[in-house]
N, C-alpha and C positions, 0 to 999 in steps of 0.2 A: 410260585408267583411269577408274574410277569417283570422282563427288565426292558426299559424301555426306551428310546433313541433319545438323546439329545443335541442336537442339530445347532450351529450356529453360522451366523450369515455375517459375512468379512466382506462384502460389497465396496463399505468405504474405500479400502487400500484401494481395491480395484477402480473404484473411479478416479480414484487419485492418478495412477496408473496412466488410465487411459487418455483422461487429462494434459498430462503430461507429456504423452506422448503423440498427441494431434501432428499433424503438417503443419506445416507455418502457413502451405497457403489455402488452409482450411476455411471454409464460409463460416462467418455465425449461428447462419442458415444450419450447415452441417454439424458444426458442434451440440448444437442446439438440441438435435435430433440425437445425435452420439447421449450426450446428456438425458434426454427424454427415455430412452431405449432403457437408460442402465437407470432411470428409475423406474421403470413399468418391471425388471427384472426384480428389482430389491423388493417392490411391495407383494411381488407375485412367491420369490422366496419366503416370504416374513409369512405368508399367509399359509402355501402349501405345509411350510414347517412349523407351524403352529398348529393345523390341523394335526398331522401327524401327532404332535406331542401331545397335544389335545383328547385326540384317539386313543392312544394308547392307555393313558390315566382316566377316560370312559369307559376304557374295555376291561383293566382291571377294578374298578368302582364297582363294577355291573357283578364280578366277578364274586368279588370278595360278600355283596348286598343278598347275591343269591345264595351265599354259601353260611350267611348269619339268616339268611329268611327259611331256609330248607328248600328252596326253587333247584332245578337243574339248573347247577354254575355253565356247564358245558351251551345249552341254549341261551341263557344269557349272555354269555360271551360273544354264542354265534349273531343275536341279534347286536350287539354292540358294535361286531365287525362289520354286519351290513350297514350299521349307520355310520361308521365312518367313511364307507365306501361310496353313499349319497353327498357328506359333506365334501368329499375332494372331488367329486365328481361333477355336481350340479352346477359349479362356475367353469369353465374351460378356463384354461391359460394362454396370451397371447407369446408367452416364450416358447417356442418348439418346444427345446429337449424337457422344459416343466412342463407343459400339455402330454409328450412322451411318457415319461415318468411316472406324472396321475396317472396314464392310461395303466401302468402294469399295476401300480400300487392298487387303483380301484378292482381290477381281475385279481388278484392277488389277495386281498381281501374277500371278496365276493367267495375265492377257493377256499380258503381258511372257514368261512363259517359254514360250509356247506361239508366238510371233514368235521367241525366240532358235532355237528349233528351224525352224522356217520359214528365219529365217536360214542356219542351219547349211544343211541342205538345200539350198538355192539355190545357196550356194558350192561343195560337193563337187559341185555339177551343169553349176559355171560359169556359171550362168543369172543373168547382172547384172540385168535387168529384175526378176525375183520379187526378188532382194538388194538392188535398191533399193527397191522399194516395201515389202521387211520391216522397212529400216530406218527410214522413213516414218514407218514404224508403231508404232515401237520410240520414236521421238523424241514422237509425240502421246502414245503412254501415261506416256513420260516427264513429259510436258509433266502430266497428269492429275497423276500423282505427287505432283509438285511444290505443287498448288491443294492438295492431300487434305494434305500437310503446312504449308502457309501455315495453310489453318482450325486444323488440330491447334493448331500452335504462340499462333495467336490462342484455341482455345477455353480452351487451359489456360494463359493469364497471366491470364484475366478477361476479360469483354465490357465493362471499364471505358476500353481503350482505351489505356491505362496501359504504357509502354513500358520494357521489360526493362531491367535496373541496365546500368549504363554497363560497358563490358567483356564483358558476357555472350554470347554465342554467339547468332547467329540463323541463321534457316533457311537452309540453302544449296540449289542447286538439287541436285535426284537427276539422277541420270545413269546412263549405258551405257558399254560399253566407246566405248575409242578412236574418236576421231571427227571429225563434218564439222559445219559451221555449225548453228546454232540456227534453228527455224521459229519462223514465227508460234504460238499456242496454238491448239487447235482451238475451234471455238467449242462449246457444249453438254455444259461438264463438268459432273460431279456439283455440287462444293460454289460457292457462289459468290461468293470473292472473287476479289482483281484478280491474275491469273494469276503466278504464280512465273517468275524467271529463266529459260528454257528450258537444260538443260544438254549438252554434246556427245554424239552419239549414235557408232553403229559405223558406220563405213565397208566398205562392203563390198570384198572384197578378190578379188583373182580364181583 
């Protein structure tokens, strides 16, 4: 089964923050805009990380419907993952590093369902060799995933460093169907912090 990110957005402190610390001989004018900037962030976080969360509980939905229907779970998937990749995709974001971010998340998806059909494939063929190296592939992109939501969840509490209220949800790792141990990270992901949980991937089956 899939385990899935849960993301949360600490914005407030941060405005408070910034707030706070304005220049005294700051214009209206300027605050004004200061204020504006860090609302167009907070509703652009709320949405990105709602897609995501959104996505991932569509991708296992899709999963589990195809698996009580007799359909191939594995193309269902992969179609899920293309639709999540139109949903984050289709609006740009005026925040750089959230426009950044969508940018790998939507590639990164787009990879993932384009290995679940590889996957598929190799199994109706019997062919364990391609089924293991789809799932490989399936665990590294995982593994990318996972970096692309660490930043998210770091870009939108604040670059202050400043650690989510006590209770709150943190990132969990993303994952694939049913699975086998976790890998190393690969090295040369897009964003760069220190690599997320690896989560279980699919096991090929024969």
């Amino acid at each position: 089964m899939l385990r899935f990110v849960h993301i949360v957005v600490g914005l407030s402190a941060l405005s408070v923050g910034c707030a706070s610390s304005s220049p005294n001989n700051e214009t209206p004018q300027q605050q004004g805009s200061a204020e504006l900037t860090l609302e167009v962030v907070s509703e652009e976080c709320e949405r990105f990380i709602g897609s995501v969360n959104a996505g991932h509980a569509h991708i296992d939905n899709a999963g589990a419907m195809a698996t009580a229907s007799g359909k191939d779970e594995l193309e269902e998937r992969a179609r899920a993952h293309e639709s999540v990749a139109r949903t984050i995709g289709e609006v740009p974001y005026h925040t750089p590093d959230l426009q950044r971010l969508a940018g790998f998340y939507v590639g990164i998806s787009i990879a993932q369902a384009a290995v679940l059909r590889d996957m598929s494939a190799s199994m109706r063929r019997s062919d364990e060799k391609a089924a293991i190296a789809a799932t490989t592939k399936f665990e590294q992109l995982g593994q990318q995933e996972d970096v692309v939501v660490e930043e998210l969840n770091q870009q939108c509490r604040g670059r202050s460093g400043e650690e989510p209220p006590p209770g709150a949800a943190q990132p969990a790792p993303s994952g694939a169907p049913s699975g086998s141990a976790p890998v190393p990270a690969p090295s040369g992901q897009p964003p760069s912090p220190p690599p997320a949980t690896s989560a279980p991937s699919p096991s090929p089956s024969p």
